[in-house]
C-alpha positions as CSV (number, residue, x, y, z in Angstrom):
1,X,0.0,0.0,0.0
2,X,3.4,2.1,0.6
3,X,3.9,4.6,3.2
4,X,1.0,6.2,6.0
5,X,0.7,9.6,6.4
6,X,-1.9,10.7,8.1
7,X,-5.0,10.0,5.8
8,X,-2.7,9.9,2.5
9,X,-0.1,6.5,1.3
10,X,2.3,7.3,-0.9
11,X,1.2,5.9,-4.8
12,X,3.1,2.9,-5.6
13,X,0.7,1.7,-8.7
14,X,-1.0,3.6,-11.6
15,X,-4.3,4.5,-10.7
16,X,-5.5,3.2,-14.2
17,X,-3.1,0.5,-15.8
18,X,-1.5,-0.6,-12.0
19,X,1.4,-0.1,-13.3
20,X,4.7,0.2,-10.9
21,X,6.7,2.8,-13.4
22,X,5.7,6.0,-11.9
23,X,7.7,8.9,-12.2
24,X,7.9,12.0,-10.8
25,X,7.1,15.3,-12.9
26,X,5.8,18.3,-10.9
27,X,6.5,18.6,-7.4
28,X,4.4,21.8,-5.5
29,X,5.8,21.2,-1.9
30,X,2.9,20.7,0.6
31,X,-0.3,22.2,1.3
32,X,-3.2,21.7,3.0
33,X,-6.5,19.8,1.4
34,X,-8.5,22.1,-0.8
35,X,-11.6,22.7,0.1
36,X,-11.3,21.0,3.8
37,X,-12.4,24.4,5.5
38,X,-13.1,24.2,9.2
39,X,-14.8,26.1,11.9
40,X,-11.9,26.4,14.3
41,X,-8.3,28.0,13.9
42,X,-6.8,25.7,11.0
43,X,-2.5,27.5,11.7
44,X,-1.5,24.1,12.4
45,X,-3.6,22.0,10.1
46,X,-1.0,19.3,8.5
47,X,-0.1,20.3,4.7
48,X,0.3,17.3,2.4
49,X,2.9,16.6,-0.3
50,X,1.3,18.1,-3.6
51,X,2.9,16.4,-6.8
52,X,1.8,14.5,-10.1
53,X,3.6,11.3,-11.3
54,X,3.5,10.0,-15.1
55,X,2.9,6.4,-15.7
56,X,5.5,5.5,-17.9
57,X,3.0,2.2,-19.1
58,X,0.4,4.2,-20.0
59,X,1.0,7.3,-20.0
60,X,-1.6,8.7,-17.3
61,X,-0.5,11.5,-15.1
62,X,-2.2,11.3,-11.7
63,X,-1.0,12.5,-8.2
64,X,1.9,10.9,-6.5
65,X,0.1,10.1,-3.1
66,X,-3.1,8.6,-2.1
67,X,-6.0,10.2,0.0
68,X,-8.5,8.9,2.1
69,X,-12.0,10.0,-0.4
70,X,-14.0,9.7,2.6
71,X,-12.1,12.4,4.4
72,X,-12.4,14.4,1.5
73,X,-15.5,14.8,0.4
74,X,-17.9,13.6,3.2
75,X,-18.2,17.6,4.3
76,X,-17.8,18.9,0.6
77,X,-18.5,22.7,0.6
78,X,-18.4,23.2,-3.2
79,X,-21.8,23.6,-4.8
80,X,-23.0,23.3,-8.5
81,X,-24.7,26.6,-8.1
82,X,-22.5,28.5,-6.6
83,X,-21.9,30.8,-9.9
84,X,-24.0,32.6,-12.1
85,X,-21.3,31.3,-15.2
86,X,-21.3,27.9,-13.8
87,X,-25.6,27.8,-13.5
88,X,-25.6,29.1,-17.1
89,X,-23.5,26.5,-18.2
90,X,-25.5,23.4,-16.5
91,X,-29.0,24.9,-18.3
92,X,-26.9,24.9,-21.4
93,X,-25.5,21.6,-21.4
94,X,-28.6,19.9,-20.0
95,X,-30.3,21.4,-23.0
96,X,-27.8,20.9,-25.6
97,X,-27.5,17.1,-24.7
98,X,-31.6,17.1,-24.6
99,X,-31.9,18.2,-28.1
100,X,-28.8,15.9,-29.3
101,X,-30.2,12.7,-27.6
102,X,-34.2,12.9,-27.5
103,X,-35.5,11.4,-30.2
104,X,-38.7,13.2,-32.0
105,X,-40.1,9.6,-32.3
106,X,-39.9,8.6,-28.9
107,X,-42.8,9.5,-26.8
108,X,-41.1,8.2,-23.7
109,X,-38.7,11.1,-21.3
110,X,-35.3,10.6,-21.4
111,X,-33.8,9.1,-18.3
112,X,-31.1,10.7,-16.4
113,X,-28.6,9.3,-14.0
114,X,-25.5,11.7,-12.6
115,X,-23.0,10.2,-10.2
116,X,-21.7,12.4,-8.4
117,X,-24.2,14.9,-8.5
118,X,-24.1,17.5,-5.9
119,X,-26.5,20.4,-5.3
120,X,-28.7,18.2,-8.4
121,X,-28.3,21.5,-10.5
122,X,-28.1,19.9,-13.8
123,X,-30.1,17.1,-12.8
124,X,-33.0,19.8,-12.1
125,X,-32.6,21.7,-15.8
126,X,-32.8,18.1,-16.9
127,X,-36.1,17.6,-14.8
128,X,-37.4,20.9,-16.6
129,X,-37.5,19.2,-19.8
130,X,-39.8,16.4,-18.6
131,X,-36.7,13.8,-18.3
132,X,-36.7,11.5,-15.1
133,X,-33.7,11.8,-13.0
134,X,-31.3,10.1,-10.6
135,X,-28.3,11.3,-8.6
136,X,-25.9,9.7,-6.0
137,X,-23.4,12.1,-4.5
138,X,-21.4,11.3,-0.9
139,X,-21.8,14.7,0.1
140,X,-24.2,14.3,2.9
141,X,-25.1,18.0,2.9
142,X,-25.0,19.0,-1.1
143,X,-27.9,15.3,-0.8
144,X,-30.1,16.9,1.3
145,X,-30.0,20.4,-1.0
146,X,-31.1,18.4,-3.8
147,X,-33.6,15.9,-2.5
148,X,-35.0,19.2,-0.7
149,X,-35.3,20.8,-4.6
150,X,-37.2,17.6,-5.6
151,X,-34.1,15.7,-7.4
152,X,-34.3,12.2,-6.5
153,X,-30.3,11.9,-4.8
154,X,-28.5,8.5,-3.0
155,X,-25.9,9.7,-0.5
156,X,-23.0,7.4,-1.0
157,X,-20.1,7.0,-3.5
158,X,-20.6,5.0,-6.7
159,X,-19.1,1.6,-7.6
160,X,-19.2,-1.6,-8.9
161,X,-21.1,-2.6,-5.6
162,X,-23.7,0.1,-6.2
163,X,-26.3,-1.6,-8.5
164,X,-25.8,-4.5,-6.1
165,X,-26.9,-1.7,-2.8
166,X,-29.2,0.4,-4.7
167,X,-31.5,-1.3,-6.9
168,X,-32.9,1.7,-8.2
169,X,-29.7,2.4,-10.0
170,X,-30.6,-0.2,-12.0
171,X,-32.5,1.0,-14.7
172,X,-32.4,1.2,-18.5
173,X,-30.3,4.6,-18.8
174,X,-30.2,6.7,-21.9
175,X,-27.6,9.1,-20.2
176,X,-25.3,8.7,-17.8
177,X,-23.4,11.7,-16.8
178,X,-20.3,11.5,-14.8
179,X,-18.9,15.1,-14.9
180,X,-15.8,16.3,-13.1
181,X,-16.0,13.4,-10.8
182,X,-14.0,10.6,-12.6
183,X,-10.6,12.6,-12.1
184,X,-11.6,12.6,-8.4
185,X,-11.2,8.9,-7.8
186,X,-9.0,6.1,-6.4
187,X,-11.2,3.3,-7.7
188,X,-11.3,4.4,-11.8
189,X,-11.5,0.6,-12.7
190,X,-14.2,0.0,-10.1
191,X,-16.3,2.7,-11.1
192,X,-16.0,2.3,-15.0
193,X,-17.0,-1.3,-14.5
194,X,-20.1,-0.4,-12.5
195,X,-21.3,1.7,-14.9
196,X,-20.9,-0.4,-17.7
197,X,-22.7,-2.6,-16.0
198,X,-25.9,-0.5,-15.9
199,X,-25.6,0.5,-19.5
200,X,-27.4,-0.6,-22.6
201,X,-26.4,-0.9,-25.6
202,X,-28.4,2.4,-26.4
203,X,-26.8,4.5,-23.5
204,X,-24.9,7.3,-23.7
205,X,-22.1,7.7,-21.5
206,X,-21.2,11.4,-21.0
207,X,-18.2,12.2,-19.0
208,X,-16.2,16.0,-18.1
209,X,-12.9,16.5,-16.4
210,X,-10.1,18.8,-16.3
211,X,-8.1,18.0,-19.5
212,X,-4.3,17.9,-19.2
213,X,-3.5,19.2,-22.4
214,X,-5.2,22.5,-21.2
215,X,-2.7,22.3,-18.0
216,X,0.0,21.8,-19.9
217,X,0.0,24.7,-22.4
218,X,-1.9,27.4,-19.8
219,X,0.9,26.5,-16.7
220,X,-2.9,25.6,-15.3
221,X,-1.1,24.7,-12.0
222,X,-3.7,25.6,-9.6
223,X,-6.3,22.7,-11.3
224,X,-3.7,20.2,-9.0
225,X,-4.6,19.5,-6.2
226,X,-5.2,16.4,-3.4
227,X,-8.9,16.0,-4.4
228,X,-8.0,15.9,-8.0
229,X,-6.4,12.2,-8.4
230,X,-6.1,12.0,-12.1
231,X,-5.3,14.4,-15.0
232,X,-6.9,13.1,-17.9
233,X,-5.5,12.4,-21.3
234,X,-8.3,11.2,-24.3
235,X,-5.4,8.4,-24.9
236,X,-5.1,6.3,-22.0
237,X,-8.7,7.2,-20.9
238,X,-10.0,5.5,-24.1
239,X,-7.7,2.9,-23.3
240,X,-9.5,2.0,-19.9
241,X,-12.7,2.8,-21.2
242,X,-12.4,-0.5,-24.1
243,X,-11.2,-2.3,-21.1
244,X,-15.1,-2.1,-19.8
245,X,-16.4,-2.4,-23.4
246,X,-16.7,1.1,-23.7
247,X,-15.4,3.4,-27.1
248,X,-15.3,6.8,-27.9
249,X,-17.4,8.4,-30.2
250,X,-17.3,11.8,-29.5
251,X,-15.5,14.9,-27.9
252,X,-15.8,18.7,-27.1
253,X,-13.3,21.0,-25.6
254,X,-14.8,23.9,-23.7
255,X,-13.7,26.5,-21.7
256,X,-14.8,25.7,-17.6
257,X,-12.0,25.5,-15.5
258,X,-9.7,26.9,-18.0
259,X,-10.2,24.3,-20.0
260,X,-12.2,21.0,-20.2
261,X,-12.9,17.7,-22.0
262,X,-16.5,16.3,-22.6
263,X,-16.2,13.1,-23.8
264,X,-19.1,10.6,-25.3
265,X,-19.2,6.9,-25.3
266,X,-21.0,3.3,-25.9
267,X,-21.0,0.2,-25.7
268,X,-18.4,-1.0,-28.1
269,X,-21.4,-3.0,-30.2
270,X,-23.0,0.1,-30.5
271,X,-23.0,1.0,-34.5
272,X,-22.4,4.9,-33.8
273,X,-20.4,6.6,-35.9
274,X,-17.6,8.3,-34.7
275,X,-16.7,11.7,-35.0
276,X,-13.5,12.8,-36.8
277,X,-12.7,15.2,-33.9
278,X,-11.7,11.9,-31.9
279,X,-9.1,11.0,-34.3
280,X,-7.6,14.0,-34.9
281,X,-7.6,14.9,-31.1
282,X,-5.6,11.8,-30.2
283,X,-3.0,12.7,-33.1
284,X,-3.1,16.0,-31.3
285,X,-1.7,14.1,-28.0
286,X,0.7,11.8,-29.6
287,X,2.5,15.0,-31.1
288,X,2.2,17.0,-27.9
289,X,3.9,14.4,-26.3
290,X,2.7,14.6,-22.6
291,X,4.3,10.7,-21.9
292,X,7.5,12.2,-22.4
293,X,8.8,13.6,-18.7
294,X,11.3,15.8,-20.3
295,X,8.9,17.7,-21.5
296,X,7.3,19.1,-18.4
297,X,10.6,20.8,-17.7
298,X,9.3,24.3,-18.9
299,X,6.3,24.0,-16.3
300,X,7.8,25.0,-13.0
301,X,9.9,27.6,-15.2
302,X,6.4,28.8,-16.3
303,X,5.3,28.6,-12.4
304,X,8.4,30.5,-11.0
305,X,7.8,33.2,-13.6
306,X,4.6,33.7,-12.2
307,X,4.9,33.7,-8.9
308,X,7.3,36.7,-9.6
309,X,4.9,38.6,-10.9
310,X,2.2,38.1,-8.4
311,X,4.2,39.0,-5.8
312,X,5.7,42.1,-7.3
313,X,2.1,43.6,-7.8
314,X,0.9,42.6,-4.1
315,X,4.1,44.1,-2.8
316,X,3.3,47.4,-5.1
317,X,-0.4,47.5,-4.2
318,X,0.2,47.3,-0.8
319,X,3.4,49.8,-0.7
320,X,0.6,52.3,-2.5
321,X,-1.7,52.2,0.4
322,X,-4.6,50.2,-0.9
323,X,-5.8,46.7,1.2
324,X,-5.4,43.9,-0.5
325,X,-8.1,41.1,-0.5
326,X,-8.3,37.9,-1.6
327,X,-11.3,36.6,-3.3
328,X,-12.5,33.1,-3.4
329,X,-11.3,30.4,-1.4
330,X,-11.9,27.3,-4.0
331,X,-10.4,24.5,-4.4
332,X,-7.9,26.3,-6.1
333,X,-6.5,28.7,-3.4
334,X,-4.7,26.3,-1.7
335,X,-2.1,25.4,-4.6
336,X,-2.3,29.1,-5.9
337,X,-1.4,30.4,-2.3
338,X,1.0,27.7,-1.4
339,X,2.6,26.9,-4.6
340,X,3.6,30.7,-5.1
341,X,4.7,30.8,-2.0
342,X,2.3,34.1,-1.1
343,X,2.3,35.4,2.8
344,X,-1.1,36.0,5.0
345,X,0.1,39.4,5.5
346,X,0.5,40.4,1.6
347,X,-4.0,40.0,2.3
348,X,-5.9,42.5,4.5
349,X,-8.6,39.7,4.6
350,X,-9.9,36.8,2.4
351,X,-13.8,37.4,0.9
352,X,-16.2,34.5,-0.5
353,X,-19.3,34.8,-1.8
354,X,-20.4,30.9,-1.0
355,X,-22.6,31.0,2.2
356,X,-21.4,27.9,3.4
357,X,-17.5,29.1,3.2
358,X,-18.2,32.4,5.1
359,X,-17.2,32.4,9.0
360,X,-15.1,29.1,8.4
361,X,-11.1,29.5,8.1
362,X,-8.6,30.2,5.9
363,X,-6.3,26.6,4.8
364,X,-3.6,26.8,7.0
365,X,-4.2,30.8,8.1
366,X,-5.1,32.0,11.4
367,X,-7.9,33.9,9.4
368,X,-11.8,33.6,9.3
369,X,-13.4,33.8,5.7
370,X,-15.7,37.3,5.1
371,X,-18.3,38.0,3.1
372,X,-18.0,40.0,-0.2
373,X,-20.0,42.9,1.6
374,X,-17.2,43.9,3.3
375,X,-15.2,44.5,0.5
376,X,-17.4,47.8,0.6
377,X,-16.0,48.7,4.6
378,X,-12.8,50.7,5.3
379,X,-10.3,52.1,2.5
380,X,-10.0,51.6,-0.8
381,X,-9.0,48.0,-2.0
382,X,-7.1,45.8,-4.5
383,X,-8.7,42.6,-5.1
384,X,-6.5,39.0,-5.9
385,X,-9.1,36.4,-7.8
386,X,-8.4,33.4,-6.5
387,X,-10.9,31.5,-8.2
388,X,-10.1,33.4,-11.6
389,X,-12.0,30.9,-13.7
390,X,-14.7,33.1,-12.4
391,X,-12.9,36.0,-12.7
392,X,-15.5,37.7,-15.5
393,X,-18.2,37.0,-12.6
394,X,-16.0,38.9,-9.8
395,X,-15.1,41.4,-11.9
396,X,-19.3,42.1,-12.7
397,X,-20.2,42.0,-9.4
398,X,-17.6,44.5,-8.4
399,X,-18.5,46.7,-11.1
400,X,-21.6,46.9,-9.6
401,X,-21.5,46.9,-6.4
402,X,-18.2,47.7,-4.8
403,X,-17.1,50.9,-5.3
404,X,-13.9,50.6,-3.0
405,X,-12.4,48.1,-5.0
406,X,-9.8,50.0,-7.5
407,X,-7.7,47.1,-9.2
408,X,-8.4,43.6,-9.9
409,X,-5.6,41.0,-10.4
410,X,-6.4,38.2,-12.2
411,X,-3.6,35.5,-12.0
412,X,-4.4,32.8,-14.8
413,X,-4.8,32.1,-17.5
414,X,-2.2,34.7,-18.0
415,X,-1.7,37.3,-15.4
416,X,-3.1,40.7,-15.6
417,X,-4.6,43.5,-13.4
418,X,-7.7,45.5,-14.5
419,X,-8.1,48.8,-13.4
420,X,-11.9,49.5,-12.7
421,X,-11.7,52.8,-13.7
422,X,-12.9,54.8,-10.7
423,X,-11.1,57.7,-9.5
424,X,-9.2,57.1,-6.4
């Protein structure tokens, strides 16, 4: 199993092929679990080593130390509909896929099942169309939001056990949605062979995640972190995927997260035909060359450039006289703040607008999180987007309502600072 720490072992076997040649490719120090915010002072909450190993079998890059899921996600503050982008989004997809997969012929509703399904935001948009709808999420409290919306939720984790717990998971599917979730688990092989399990031959398999070649060519460093296990590749996931009878037939890039993969599959006696754009991404892999750990040199050169700049323009925007606030404590502060090595006391205070995040602390910072309304209270303020996939939200809502706020840095995709245009 390799070495205990805490709730983490280090990873001895790829997560996909169980492979033994793992090597070492990014290495972010240590830092404390993203999104693991706490109600008491969290100073001396243990930081974790934070770094992504290849598989040199198959070429999947995934993180170099195991964590306990349970201990991740059981308290889960991240909701589906915690954005206005990331709402809009949902509604478009759920309608998109609607119009792709509903056939004009068929007089019976499409059925829905999401694993890992949260808040049952895109399960509800899905409702709204007349489809019927399952979700299973561990997240005790994100459950009890959606079963108290109407959206029929299980609370646990899905596996290959599931059909055999839950019999109403078994059920002839036309969609099964698996969305961001995929990358966020030990037990790939278990889960891929449940859900084959409780697919047709007809059902569509639709899954999202983070995609690596997006990571890699953005210096997206702040996507790695301990609740993200893999970092996906189309090659070696359609690899795994055939190993469960599964094929790819389609793809879409999109923009959430930075960047993101939707991919489509079937059973692999299913007579679809596939799209070119899943040829000619693969080619677009094997000449990247990702499997090749040489060429991940340029990231932490990428990284250290960075982190230059940031602190530069915290050091100047506090030297100025303006407070400095951080904004949003995602899943992403924790390997943005710890990974460019920032200070507590380059921040006046740290600002979310998720209800359940205000009042709770800071990862690893003597410091309780505030609401956005105070970014309206004492002098006037420079504000650091942590959660800068969001950043055209923030920077609306500021706009609007926060006249004290001068400057905006945004650090990613590529770093720059907006000035909001009021006069100081």
């Amino acid at each position: 199993m390799g070495l205990k720490i805490s709730n983490f072992t280090n990873r001895i076997n790829c997560v996909l092929c169980r492979s033994a040649l793992l090597e070492e490719i990014i290495n972010l120090g240590q830092t404390p679990l993203a999104n693991k915010l706490t109600e008491y002072s969290n100073l001396n909450s243990l930081k974790y080593p934070l770094n992504l190993v290849l598989c040199k079998n198959c070429g999947h890059v995934q993180l170099g130390v195991i964590l306990d899921t349970n201990f991740v996600f059981s308290d889960y503050p991240y909701r589906s509909n915690s954005g206005k982008t990331s709402v809009e989004r949902l509604e478009i997809l759920a309608l998109n896929l609607y119009r792709k997969f509903k056939s004009n012929n068929d007089s019976l509703p499409l059925k829905v099942f999401e694993i890992g399904s949260n808040d049952g935001s895109l399960l509800n948009f899905f409702k709204r169309l007349g489809c019927e709808v399952l979700g299973i999420d561990p997240a005790k409290e994100a459950v009890m939001e959606a079963q108290s919306s109407g959206i029929d939720t299980i609370h646990g984790f899905f596996s290959d056990q599931s059909p055999n717990l839950y019999s109403k998971i078994v059920d002839k599917w036309d969609l099964i949605m698996i969305n961001n979730v995929l990358a966020h688990t030990n037990n790939v092989n278990e889960v891929l062979k449940g859900i084959s399990e409780i697919m047709s031959s007809e059902t569509k398999l639709i899954i999202e995640f983070s995609y690596l070649v997006d990571v890699y060519e953005k210096n997206l460093f702040d996507t790695i972190y301990h609740e993200h296990v893999s970092y996906f590749l189309l090659t070696p996931l359609a690899e795994i995927l055939n190993r469960y009878n599964l094929k790819i037939f389609d793809v879409e890039r999109f923009d959430a997260h930075g960047g993101s993969l939707r991919v489509f599959a079937v059973k692999n006696e299913n007579e679809v035909e596939i799209n070119v754009a899943v040829a000619e991404l693969l080619t677009y892999e094997t000449n990247l060359k990702l499997d090749v750990s040489e060429n991940w040199l340029t990231f932490s050169d990428t990284l250290k450039a960075l982190e230059s700049k940031v602190k530069a323009s915290l050091e100047s925007f506090n030297l100025s006289g303006l407070d400095v606030v951080g904004y949003g404590i995602s899943a992403k502060f924790s390997t943005m703040f710890y990974g460019l090595n920032l200070l507590s006391d380059s921040f006046r205070y740290f600002v979310d607008d998720n209800r359940n995040k205000v009042g709770k602390y800071v990862p690893g910072i003597d410091v309780r999180i505030k609401s956005v309304e105070t970014l309206n209270e004492g002098i006037a303020k420079a504000v650091f987007v942590f959660c800068w996939n969001y950043s055209s939200d923030v920077e609306s809502f500021i706009r609007k309502n926060c006249p004290l706020v001068k400057f905006i840095i945004v650090p990613l995709p590529s770093f720059k600072i907006i000035d909001v245009g009021r006069s100081q």
